[in-house]
ChimeraX commands (.cxc) that place a marker at each C-alpha (Angstrom):
marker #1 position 0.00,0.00,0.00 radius 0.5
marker #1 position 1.15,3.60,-0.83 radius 0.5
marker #1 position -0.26,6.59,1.16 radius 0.5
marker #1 position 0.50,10.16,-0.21 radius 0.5
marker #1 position 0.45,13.88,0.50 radius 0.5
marker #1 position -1.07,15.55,-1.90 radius 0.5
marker #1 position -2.67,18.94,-3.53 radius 0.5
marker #1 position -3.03,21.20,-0.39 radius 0.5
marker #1 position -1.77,18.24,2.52 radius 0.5
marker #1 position -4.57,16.49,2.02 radius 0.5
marker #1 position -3.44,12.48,2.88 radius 0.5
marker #1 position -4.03,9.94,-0.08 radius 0.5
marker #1 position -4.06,6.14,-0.61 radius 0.5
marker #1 position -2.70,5.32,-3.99 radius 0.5
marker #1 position -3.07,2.50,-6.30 radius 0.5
marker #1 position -1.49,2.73,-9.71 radius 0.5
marker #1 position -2.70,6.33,-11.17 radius 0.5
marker #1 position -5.65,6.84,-8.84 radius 0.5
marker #1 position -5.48,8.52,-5.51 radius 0.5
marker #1 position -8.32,7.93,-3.63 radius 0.5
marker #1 position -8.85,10.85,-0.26 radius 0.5
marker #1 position -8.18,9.54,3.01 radius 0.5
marker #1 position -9.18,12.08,5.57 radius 0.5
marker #1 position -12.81,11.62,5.11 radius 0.5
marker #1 position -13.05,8.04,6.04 radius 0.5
marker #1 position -10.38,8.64,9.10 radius 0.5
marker #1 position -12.75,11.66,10.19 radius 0.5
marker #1 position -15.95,10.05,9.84 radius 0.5
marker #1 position -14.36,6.66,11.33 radius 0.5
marker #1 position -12.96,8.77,14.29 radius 0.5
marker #1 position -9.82,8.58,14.27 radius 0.5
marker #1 position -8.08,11.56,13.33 radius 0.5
marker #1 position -9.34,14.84,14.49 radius 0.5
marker #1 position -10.74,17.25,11.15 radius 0.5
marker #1 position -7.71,19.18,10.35 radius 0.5
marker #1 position -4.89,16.28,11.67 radius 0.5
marker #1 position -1.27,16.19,10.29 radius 0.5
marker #1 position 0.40,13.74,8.82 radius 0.5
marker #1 position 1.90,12.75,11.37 radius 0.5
marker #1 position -0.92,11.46,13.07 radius 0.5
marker #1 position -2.48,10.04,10.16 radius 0.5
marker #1 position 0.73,7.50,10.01 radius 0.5
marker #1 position 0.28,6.91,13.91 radius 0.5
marker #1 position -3.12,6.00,13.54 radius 0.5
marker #1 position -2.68,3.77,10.35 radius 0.5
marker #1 position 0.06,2.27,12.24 radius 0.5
marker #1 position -1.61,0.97,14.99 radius 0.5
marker #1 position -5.42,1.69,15.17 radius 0.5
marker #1 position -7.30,-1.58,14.71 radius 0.5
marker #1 position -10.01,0.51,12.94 radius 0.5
marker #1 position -7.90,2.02,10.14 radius 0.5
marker #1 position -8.52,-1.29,7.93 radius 0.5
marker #1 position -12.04,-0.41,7.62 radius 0.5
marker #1 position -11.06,3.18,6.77 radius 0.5
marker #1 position -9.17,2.44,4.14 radius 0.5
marker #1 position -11.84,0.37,2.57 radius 0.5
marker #1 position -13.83,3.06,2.60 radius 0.5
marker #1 position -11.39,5.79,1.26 radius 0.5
marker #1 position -11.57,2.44,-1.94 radius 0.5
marker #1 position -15.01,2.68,-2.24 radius 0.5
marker #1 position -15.15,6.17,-2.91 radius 0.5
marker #1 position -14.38,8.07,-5.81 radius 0.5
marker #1 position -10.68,8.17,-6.78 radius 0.5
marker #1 position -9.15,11.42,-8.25 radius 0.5
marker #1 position -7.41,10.91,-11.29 radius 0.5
marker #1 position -3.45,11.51,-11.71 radius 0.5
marker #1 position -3.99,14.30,-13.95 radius 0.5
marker #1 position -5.65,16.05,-11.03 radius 0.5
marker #1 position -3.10,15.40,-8.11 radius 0.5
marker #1 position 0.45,17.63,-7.23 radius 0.5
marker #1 position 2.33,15.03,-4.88 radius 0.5
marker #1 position 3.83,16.67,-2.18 radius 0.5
marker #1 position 6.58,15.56,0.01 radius 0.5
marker #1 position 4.67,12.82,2.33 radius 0.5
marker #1 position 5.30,14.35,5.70 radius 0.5
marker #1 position 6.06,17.92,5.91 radius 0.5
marker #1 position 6.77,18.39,9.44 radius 0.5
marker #1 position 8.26,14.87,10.99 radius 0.5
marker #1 position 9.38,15.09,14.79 radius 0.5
marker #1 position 12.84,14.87,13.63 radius 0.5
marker #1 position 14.97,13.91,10.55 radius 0.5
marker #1 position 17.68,11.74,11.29 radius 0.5
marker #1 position 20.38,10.93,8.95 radius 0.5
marker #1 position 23.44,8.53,9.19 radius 0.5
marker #1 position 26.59,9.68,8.07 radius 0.5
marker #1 position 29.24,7.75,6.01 radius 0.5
marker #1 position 27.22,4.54,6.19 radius 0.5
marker #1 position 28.15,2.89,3.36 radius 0.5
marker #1 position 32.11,1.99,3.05 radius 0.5
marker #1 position 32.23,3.39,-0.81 radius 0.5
marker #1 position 30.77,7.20,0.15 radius 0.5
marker #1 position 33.82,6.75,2.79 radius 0.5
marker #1 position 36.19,6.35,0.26 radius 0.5
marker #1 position 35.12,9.10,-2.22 radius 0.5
marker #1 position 34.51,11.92,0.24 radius 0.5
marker #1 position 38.20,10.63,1.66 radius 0.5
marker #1 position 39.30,11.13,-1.37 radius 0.5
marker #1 position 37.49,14.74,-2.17 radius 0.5
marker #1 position 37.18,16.46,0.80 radius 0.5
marker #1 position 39.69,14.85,3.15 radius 0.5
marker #1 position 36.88,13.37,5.45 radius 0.5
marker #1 position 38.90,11.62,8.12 radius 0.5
marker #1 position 39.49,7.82,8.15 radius 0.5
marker #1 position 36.60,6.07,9.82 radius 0.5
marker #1 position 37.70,2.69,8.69 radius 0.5
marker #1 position 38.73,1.66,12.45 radius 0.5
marker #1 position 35.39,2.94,14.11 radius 0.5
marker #1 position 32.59,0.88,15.32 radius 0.5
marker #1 position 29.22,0.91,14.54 radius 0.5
marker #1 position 28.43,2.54,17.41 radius 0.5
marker #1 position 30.89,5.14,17.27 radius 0.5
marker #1 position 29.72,5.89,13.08 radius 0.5
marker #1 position 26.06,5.86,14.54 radius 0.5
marker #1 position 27.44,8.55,17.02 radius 0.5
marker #1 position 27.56,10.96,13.92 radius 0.5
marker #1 position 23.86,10.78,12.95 radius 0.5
marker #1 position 23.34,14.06,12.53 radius 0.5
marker #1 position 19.25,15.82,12.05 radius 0.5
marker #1 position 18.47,17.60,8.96 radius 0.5
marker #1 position 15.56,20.76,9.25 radius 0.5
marker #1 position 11.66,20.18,8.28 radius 0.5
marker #1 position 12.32,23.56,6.43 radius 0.5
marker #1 position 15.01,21.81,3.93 radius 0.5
marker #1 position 11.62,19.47,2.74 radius 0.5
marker #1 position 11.19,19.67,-0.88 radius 0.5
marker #1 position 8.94,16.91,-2.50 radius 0.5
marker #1 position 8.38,14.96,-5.81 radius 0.5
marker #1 position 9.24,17.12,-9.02 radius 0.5
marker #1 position 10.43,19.47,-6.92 radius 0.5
marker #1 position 13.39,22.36,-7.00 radius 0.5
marker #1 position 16.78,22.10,-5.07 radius 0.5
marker #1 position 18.56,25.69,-5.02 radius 0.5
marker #1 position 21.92,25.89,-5.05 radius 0.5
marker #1 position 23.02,28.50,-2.18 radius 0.5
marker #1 position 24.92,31.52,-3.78 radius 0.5
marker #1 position 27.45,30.98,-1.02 radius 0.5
marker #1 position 28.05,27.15,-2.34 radius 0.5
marker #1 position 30.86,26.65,-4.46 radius 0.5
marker #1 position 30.35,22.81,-4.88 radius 0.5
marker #1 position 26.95,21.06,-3.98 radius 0.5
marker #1 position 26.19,17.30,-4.31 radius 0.5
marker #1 position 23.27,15.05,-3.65 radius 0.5
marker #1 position 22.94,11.89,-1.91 radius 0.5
marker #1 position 19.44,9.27,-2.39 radius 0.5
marker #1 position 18.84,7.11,0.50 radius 0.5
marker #1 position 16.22,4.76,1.76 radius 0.5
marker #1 position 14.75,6.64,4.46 radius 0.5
marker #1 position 12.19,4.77,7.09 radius 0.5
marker #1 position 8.84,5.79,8.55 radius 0.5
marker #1 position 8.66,5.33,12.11 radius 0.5
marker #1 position 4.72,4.20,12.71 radius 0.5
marker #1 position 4.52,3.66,16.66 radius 0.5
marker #1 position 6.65,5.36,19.32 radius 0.5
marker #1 position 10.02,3.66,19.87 radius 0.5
marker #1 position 12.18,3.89,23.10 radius 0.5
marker #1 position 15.36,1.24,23.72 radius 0.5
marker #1 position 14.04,-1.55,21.01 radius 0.5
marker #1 position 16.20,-4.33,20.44 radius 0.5
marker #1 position 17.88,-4.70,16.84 radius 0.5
marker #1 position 15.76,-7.56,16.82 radius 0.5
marker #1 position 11.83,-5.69,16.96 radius 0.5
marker #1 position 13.51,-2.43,15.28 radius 0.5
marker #1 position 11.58,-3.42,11.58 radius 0.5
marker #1 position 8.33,-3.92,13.89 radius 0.5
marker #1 position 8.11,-0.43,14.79 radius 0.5
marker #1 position 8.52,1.03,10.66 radius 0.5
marker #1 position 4.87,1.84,9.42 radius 0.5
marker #1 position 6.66,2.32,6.02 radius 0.5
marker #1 position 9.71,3.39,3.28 radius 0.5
marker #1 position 10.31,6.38,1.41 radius 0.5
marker #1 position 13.07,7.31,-0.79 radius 0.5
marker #1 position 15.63,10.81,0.69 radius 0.5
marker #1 position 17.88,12.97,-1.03 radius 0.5
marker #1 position 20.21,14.32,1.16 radius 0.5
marker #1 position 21.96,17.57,-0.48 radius 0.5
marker #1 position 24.88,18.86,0.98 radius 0.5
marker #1 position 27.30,21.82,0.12 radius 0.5
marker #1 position 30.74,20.54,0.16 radius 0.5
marker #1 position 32.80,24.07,-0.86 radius 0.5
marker #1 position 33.07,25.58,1.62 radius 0.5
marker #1 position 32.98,24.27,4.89 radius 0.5
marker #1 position 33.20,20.64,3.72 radius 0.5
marker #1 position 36.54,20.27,4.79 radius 0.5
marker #1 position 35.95,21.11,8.46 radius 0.5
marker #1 position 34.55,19.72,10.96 radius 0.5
marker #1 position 31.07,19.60,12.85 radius 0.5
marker #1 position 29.83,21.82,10.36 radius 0.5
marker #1 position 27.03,18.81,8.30 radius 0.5
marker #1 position 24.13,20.87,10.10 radius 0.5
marker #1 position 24.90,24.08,8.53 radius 0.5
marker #1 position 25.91,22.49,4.96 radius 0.5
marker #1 position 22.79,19.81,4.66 radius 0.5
marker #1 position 20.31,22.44,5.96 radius 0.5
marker #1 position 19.80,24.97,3.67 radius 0.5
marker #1 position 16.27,25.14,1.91 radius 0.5
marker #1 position 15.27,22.66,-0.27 radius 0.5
marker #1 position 18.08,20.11,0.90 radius 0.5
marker #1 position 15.87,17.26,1.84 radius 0.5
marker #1 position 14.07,16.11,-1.14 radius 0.5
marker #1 position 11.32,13.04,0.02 radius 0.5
marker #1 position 9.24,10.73,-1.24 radius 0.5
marker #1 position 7.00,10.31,-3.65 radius 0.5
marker #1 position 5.30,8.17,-1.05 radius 0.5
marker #1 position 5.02,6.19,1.76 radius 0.5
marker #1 position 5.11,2.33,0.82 radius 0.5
marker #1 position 3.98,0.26,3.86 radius 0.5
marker #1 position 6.69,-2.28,5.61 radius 0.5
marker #1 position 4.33,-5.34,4.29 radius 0.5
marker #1 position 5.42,-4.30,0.65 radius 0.5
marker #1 position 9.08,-4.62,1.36 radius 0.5
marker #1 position 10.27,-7.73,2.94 radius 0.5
marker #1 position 13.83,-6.69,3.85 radius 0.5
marker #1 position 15.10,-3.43,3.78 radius 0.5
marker #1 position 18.35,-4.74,2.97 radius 0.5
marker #1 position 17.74,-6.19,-0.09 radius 0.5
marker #1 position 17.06,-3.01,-2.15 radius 0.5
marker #1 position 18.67,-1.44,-5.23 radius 0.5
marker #1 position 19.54,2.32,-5.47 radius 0.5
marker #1 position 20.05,3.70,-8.95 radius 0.5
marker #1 position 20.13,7.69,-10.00 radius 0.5
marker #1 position 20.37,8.87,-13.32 radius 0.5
marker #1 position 21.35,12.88,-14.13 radius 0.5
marker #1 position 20.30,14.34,-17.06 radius 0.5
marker #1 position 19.59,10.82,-18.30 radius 0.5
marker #1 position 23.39,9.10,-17.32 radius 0.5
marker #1 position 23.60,6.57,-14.61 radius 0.5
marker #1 position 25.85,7.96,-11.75 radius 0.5
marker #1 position 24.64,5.76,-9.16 radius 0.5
marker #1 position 23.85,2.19,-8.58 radius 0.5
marker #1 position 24.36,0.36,-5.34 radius 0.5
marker #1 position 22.44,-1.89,-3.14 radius 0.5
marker #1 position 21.23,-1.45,0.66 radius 0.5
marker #1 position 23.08,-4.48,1.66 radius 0.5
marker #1 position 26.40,-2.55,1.61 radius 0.5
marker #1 position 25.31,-0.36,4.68 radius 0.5
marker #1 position 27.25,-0.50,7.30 radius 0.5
marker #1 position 24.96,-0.17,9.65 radius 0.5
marker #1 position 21.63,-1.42,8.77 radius 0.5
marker #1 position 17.94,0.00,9.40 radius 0.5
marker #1 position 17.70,-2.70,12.58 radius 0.5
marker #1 position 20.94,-1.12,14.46 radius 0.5
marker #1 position 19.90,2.57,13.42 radius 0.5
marker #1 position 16.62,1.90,14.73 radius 0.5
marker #1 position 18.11,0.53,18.04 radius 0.5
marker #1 position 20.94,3.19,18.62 radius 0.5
marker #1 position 18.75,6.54,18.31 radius 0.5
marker #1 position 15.96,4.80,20.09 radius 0.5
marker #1 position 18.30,4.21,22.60 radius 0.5
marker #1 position 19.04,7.75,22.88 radius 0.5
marker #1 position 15.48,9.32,22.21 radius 0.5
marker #1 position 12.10,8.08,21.82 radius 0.5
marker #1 position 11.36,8.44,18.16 radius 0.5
marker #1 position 7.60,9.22,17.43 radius 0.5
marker #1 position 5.51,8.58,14.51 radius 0.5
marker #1 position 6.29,10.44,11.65 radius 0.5
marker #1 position 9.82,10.39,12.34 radius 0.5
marker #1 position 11.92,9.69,9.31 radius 0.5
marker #1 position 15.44,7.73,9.57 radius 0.5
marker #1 position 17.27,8.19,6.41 radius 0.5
marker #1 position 20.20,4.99,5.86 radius 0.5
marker #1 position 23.22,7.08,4.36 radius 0.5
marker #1 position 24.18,7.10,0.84 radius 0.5
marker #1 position 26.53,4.28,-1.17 radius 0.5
marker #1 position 29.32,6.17,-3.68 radius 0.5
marker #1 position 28.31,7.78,-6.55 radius 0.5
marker #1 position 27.79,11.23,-5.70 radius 0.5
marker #1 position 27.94,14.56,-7.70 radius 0.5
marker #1 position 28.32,17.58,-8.66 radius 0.5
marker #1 position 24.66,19.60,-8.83 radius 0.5
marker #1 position 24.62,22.47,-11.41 radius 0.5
marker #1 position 21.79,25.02,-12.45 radius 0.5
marker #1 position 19.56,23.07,-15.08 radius 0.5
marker #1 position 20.26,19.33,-14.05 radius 0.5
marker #1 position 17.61,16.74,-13.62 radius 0.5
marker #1 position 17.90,13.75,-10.95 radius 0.5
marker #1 position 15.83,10.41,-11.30 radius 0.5
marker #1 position 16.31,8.45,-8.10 radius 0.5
marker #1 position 14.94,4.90,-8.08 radius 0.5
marker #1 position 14.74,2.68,-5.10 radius 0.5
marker #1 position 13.32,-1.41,-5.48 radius 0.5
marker #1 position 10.08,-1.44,-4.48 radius 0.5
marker #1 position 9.15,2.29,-3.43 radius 0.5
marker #1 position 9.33,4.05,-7.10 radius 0.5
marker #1 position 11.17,6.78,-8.79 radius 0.5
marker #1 position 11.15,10.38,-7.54 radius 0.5
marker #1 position 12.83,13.65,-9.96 radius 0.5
marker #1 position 13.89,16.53,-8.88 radius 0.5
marker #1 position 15.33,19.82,-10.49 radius 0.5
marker #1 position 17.98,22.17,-9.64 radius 0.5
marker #1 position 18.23,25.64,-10.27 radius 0.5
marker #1 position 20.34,28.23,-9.30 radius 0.5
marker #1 position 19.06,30.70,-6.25 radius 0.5
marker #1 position 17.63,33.98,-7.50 radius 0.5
marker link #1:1,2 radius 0.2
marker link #1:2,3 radius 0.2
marker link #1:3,4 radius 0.2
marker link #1:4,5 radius 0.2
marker link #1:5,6 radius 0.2
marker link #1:6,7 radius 0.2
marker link #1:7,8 radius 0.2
marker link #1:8,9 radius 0.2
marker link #1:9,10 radius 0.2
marker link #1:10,11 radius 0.2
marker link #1:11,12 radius 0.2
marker link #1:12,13 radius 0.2
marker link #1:13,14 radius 0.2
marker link #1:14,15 radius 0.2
marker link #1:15,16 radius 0.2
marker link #1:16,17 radius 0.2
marker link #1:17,18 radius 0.2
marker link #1:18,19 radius 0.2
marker link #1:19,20 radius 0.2
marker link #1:20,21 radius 0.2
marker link #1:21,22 radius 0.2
marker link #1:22,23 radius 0.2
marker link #1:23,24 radius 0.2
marker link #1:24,25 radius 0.2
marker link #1:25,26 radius 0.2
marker link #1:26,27 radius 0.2
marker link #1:27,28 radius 0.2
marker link #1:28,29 radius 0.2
marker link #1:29,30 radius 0.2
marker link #1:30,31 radius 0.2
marker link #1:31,32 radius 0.2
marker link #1:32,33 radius 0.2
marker link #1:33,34 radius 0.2
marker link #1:34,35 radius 0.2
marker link #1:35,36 radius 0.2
marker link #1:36,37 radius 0.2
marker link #1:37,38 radius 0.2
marker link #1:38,39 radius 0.2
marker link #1:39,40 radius 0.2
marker link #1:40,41 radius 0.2
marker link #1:41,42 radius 0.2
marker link #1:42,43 radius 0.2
marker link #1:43,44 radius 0.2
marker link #1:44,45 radius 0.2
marker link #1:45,46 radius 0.2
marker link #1:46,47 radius 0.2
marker link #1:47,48 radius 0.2
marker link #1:48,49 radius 0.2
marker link #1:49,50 radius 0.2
marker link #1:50,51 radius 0.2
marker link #1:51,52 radius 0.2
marker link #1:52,53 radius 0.2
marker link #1:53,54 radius 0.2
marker link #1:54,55 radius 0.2
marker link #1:55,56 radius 0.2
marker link #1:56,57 radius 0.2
marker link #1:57,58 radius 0.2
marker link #1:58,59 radius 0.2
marker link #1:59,60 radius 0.2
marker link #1:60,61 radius 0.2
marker link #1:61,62 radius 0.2
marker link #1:62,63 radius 0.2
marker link #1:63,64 radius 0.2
marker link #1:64,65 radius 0.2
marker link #1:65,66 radius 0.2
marker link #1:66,67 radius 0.2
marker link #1:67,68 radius 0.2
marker link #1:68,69 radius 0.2
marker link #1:69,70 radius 0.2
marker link #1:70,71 radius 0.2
marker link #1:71,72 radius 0.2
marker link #1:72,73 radius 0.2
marker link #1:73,74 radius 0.2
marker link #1:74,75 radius 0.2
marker link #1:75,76 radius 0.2
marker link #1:76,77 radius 0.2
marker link #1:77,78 radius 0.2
marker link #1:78,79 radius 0.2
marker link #1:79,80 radius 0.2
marker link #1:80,81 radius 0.2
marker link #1:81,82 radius 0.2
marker link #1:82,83 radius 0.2
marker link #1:83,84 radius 0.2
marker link #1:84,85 radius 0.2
marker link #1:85,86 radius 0.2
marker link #1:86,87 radius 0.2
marker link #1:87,88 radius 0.2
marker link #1:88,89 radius 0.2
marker link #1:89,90 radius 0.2
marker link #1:90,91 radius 0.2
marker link #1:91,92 radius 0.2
marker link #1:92,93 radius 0.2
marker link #1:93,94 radius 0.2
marker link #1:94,95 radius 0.2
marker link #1:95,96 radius 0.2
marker link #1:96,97 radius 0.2
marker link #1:97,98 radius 0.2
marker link #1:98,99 radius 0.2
marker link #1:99,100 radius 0.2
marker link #1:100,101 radius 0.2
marker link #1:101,102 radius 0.2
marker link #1:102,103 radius 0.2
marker link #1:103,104 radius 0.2
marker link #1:104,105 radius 0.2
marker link #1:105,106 radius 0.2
marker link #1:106,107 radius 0.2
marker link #1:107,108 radius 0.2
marker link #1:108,109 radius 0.2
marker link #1:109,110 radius 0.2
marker link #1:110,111 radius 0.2
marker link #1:111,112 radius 0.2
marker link #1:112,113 radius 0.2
marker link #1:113,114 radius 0.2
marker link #1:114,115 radius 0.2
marker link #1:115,116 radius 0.2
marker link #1:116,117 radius 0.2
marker link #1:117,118 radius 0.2
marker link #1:118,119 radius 0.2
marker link #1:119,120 radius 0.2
marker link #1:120,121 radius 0.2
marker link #1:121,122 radius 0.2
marker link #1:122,123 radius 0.2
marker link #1:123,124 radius 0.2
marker link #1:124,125 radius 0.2
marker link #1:125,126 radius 0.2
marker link #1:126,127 radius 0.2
marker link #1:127,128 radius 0.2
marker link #1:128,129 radius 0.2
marker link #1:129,130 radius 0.2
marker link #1:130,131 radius 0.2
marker link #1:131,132 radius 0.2
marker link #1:132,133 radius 0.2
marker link #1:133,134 radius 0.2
marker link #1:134,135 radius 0.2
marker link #1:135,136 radius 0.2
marker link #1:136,137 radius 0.2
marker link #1:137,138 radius 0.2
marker link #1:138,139 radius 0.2
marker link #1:139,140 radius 0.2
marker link #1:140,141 radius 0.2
marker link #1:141,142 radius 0.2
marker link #1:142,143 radius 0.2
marker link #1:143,144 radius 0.2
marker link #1:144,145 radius 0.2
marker link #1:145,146 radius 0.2
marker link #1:146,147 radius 0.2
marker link #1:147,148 radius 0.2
marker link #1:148,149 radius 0.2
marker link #1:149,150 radius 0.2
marker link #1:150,151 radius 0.2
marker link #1:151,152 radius 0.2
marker link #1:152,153 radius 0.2
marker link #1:153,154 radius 0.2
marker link #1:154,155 radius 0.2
marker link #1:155,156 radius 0.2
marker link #1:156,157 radius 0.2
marker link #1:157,158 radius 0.2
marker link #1:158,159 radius 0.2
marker link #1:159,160 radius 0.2
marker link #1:160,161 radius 0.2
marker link #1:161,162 radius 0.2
marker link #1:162,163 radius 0.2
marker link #1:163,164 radius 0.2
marker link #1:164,165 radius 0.2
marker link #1:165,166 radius 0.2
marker link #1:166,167 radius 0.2
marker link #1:167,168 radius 0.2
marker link #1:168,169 radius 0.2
marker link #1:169,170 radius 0.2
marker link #1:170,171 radius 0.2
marker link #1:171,172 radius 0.2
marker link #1:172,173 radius 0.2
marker link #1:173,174 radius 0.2
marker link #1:174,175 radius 0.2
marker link #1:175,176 radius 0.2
marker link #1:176,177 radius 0.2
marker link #1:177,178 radius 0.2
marker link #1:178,179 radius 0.2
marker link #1:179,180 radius 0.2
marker link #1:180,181 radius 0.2
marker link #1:181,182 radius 0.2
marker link #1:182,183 radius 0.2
marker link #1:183,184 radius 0.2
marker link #1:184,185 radius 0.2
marker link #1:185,186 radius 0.2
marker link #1:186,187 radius 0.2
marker link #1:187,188 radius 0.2
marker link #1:188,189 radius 0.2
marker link #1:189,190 radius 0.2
marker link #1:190,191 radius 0.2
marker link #1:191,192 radius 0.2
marker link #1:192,193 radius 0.2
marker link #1:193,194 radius 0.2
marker link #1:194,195 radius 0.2
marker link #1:195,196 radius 0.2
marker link #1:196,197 radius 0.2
marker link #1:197,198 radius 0.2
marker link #1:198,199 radius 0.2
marker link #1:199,200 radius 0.2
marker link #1:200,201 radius 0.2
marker link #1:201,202 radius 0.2
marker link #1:202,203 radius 0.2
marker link #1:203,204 radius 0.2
marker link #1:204,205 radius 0.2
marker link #1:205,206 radius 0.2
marker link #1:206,207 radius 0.2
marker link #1:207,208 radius 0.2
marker link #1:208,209 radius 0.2
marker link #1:209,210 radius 0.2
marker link #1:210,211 radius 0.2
marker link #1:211,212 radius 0.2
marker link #1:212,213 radius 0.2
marker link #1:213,214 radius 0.2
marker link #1:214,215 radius 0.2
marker link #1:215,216 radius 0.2
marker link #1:216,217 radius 0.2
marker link #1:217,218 radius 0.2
marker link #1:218,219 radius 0.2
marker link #1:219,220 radius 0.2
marker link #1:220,221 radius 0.2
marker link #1:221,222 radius 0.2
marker link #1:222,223 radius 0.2
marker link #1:223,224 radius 0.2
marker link #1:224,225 radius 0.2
marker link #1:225,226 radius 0.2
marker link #1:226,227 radius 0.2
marker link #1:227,228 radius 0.2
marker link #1:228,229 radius 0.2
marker link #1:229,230 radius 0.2
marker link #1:230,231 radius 0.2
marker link #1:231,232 radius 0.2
marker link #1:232,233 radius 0.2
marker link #1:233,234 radius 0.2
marker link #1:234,235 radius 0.2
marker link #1:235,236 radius 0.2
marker link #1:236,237 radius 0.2
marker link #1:237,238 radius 0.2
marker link #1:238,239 radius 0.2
marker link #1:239,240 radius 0.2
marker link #1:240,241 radius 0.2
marker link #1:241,242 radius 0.2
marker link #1:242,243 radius 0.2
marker link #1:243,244 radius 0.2
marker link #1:244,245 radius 0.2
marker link #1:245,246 radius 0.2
marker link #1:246,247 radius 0.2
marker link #1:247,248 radius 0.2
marker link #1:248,249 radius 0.2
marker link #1:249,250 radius 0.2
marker link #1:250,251 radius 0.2
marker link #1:251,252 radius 0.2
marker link #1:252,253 radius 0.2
marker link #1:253,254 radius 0.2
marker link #1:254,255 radius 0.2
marker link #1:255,256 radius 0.2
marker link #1:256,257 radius 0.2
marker link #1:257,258 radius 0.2
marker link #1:258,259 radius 0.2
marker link #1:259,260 radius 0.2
marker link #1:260,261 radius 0.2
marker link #1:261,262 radius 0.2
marker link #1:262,263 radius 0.2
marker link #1:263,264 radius 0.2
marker link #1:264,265 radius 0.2
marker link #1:265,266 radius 0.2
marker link #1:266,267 radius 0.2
marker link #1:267,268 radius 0.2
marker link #1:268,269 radius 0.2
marker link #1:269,270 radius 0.2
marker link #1:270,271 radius 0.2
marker link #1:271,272 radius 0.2
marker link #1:272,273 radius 0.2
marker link #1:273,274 radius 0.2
marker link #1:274,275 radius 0.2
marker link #1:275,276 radius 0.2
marker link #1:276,277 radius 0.2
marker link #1:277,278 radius 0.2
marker link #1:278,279 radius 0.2
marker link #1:279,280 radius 0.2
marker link #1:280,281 radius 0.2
marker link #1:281,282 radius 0.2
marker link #1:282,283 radius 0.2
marker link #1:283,284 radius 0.2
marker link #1:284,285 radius 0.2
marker link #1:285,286 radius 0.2
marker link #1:286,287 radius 0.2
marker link #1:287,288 radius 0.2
marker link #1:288,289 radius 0.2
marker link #1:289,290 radius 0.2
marker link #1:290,291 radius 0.2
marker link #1:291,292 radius 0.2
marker link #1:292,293 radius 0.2
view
C-alpha cells in the first residue's frame, strides 16, 4: 500500500494512477481529528485496529485521477529527521578522497552511529520538486537514501523488533554543500540544511510491501546518465541497528523519518540538471535544480 500527500496536505491512498482521499473516512471513522497532520495520520494507520475499515472506505469512494493530483513531500513536518553519516564503506572512500573526510575505517558501529546528525523540516522539498543551489556554495552534491517511517513510538528496542516499529519506506535525497565548509569539521548541520536540501518521497510504501530493507537497489540517473547504482546491503549499519541506537538515545515518534546514508556515486549539482532516483520497491522520484535567484 502507498499513502501520499497531496494537492493542499490532504493524505491519499494510492493504487497505480488513482489517488483515492483519506481524511474523510479517518474523520468520519474517528480517528483523526478534522484538520490532523500527517503525522498522526501514520500513527493511527500504524496501529489503530479501525484504520482497515477506513481504508476500505477511502476504496469505495471516488478516486481522483493523476492528472488532477500535485504530490507533495509525504510528511512535511516529521518530529525529527535523522540521517546517518558515512554509512556505506564506498561514500567513505570518495569523500576521503574529495574532501579529506577523516578515516573512519577503524570505528565501530556505534561510534559511526554517534555521527547521525538531524536535517531541518524547512530543507523538505517533494516529488518534481526544485533544489537551489546557495549563492554561497561553491560545490553542492546530492545523496538518495532509503529513508524509514517510524509508525509507533520507539524507546530502547532491540535490533531484533527495530523493523516492527517502521509503518513504512520512502526514498531521501540528502543535499549537501561541500565548498566551503566541507573540509571542516562539525559543520554537516549548517551544509545539509539549507532550503530545499531534503528532497522526500514520492510516497510512503507500507513495511508489508518490502520484505527486507536490505535487499534493495539504489540507482540515480542525471540528465539521463547513470551515476549511481548500489544496493542497501552494503550499509554499514543497517535499518535494525539505526533503529536501536537513536531509540536508545530518544524516543522516536511517529512520523519520524530515519534516512540509511548514501553508497558512492555522488555529484556535482549544477543550475539546469535533472535527478531520477529509483529505489526497489518504493518508485522513482525527480527533482530539479536551479540556481538561487
Amino acid at each position: 500500500m502507498k499513502i501520499c500527500r497531496f494537492n493542499d496536505g490532504e493524505p491519499g491512498l494510492v493504487d497505480g494512477d488513482a489517488v483515492y482521499p483519506l481524511r474523510a473516512p479517518l474523520v468520519a471513522a474517528g480517528l483523526i481529528a478534522p484538520h490532523a497532520g500527517m503525522n498522526e495520520v501514520v500513527g493511527v494507520l500504524a496501529t489503530h485496529p479501525g484504520a482497515a475499515e477506513a481504508l476500505a472506505a477511502a476504496r469505495r469512494g471516488a478516486p481522483l485521477a493523476g492528472g488532477s493530483v500535485r504530490l507533495l513531500t509525504p510528511l512535511d513536518a516529521p518530529p525529527a529527521i535523522w540521517a546517518a553519516a558515512a554509512n556505506y564503506d564506498s561514500h567513505q572512500a570518495e569523500m576521503k578522497e574529495r574532501v579529506g573526510a577523516y578515516d573512519r575505517t577503524r570505528m565501530s558501529g556505534d561510534d559511526l552511529m554517534a555521527e547521525i546528525f538531524l536535517k531541518p523540516a524547512s530543507s523538505l522539498v517533494g516529488p518534481d520538486g526544485t533544489v537551489l543551489l546557495p549563492r554561497v556554495a561553491r560545490h553542492v552534491d546530492f545523496e538518495c537514501e532509503l529513508c524509514a517511517v517510524i509508525g509507533r513510538p520507539a524507546r530502547k528496542v532491540s535490533a531484533e523488533a527495530a523493523l516492527d516499529y517502521i509503518y513504512g519506506y520512502t526514498m531521501c535525497w540528502d543535499i549537501s554543500v561541500r565548498d566551503p565548509w566541507g573540509r571542516q569539521r562539525n559543520t554537516r548541520n549548517i551544509r545539509k540544511g539549507f532550503d530545499t536540501f531534503c528532497g522526500v518521497g514520492p510516497w510512503i510504501v507500507t513495511r508489508d510491501e518490502i520484505a527486507e530493507p536490505q535487499d534493495l537497489h539504489i540507482e540515480v540517473r542525471q540528465n539521463g546518465s547513470t551515476v549511481m547504482q548500489a544496493h542497501t546491503r552494503d550499509m554499514i549499519n543497517g535499518l535494525r541497528d539505526l533503529i536501536r541506537f537513536l531509540s536508545s538515545v530518544t524516543t522516536l515518534q511517529p512520523g519520524t523519518l530515519i534516512t540509511t546514508g548514501t553508497p558512492a556515486g555522488v555529484s556535482q549539482l549544477a543550475d539546469g540538471d535533472r535527478l531520477v532516483g529509483s529505489i526497489t520497491g518504493i518508485g522513482t522520484m525527480t527533482l530539479h535544480v536551479r540556481d538561487e535567484s
